[in-house]
DSSP file (Angstrom, degrees, kcal/mol; ACC not computed):
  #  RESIDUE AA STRUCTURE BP1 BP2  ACC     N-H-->O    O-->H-N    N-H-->O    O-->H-N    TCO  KAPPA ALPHA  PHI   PSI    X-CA   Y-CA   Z-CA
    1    1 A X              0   0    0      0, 0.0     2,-0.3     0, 0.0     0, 0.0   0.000 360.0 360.0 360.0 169.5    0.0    0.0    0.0
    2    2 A X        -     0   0    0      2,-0.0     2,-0.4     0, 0.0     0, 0.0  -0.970 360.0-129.7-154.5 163.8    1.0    3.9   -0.7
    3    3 A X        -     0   0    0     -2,-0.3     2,-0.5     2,-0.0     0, 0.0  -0.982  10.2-133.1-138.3 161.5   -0.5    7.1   -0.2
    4    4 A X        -     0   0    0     -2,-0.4     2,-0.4     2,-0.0    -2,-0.0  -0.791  22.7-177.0-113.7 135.1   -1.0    9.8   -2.5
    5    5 A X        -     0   0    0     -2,-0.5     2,-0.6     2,-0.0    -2,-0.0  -0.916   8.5-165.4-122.3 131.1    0.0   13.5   -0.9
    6    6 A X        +     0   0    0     -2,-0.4     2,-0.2     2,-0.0    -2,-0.0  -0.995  18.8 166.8-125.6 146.5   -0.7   16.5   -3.3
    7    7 A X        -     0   0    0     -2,-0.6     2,-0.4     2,-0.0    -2,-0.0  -0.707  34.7-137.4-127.6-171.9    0.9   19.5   -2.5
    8    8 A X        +     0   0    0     -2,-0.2     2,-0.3     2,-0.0    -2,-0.0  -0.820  28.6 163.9-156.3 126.7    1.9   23.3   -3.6
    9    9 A X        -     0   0    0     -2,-0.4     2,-0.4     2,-0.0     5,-0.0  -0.864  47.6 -84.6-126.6 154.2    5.4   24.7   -2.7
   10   10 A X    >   -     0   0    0     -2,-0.3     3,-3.3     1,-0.1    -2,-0.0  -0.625  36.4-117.2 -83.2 144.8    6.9   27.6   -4.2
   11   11 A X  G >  S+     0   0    0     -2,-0.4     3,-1.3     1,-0.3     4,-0.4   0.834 108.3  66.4 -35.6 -60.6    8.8   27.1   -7.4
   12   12 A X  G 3  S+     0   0    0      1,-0.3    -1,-0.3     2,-0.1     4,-0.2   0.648 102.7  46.0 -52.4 -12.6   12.0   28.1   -6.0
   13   13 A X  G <  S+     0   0    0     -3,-3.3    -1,-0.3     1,-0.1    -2,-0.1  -0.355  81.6  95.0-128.1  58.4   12.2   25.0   -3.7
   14   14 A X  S <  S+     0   0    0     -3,-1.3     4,-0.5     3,-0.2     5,-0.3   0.589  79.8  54.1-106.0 -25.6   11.3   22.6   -6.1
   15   15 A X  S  > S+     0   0    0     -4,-0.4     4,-0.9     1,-0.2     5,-0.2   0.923 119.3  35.8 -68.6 -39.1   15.1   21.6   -7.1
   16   16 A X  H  > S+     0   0    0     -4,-0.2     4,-1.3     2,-0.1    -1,-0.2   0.950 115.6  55.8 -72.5 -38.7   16.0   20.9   -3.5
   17   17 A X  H >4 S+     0   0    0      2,-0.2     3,-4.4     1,-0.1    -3,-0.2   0.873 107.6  45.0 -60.6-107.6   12.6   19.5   -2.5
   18   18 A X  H >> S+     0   0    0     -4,-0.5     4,-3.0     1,-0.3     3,-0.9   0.510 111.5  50.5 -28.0 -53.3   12.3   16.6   -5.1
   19   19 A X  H 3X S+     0   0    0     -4,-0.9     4,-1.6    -5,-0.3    -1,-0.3   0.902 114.8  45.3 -36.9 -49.4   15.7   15.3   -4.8
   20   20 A X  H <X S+     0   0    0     -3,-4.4     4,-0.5    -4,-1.3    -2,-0.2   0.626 111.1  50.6 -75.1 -21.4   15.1   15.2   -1.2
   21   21 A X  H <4>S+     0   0    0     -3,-0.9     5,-1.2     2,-0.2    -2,-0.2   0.719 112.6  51.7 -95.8 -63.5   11.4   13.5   -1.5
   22   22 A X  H  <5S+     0   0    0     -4,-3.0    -2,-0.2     1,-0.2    -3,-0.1   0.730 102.4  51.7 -71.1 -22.8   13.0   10.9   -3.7
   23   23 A X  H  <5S+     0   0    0     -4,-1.6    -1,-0.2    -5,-0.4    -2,-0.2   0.962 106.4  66.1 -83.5 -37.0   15.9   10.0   -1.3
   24   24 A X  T  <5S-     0   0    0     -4,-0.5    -2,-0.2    -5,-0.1    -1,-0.1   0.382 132.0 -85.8 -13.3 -22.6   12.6    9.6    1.5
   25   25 A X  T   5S+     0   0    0      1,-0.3    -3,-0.2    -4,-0.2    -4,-0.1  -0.101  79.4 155.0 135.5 -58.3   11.4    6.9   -0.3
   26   26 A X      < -     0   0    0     -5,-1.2    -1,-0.3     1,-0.1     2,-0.1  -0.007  15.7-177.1 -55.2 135.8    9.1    8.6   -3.2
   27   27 A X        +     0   0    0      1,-0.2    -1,-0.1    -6,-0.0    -6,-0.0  -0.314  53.8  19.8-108.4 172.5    8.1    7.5   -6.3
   28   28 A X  S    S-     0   0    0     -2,-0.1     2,-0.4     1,-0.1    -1,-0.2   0.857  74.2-179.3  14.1  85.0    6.0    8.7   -9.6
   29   29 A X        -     0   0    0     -3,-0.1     2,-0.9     2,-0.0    -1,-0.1  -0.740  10.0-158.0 -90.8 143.6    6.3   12.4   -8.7
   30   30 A X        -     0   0    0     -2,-0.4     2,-0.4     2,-0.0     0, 0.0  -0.887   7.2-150.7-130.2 163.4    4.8   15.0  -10.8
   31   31 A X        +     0   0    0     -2,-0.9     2,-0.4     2,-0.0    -2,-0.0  -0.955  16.7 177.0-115.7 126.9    5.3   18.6  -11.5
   32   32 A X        -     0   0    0     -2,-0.4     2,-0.1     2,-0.0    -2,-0.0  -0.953  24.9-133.4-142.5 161.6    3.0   20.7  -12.4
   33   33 A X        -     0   0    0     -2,-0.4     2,-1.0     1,-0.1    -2,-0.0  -0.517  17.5-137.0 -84.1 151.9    2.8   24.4  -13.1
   34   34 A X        +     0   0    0      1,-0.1     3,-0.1    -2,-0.1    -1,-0.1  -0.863  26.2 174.0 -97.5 103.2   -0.4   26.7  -11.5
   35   35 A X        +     0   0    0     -2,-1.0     2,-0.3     1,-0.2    -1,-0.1   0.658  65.9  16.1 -94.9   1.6   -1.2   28.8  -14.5
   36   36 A X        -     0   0    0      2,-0.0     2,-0.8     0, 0.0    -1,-0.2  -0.869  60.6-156.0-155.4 115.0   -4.5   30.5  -12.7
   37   37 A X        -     0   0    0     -2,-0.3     2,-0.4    -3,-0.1    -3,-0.0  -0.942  12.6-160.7-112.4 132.2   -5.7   30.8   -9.0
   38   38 A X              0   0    0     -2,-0.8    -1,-0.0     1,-0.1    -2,-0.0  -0.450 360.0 360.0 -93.3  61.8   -9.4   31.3   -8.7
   39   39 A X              0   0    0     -2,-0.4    -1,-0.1     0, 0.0    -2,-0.0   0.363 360.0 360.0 -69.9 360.0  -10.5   32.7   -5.3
């Protein structure tokens, strides 16, 4: 079994973050970009 986390970090700590996520353990990461927030 696994669990699925979504999150939103700011761009600027995504190089350090993933690396760091993937030495933790994680697998099938995805990236994606926020082109609109709608409040």
């Amino acid at each position: 079994g696994g669990f699925a986390v979504e999150s939103v970090v700011e761009k600027r700590t995504i190089n350090t973050l993933i690396p760091a996520l993937k030495d933790a353990g994680a697998s099938d990461l995805l990236e994606m970009p926020i082109s609109k927030i709608v409040a």
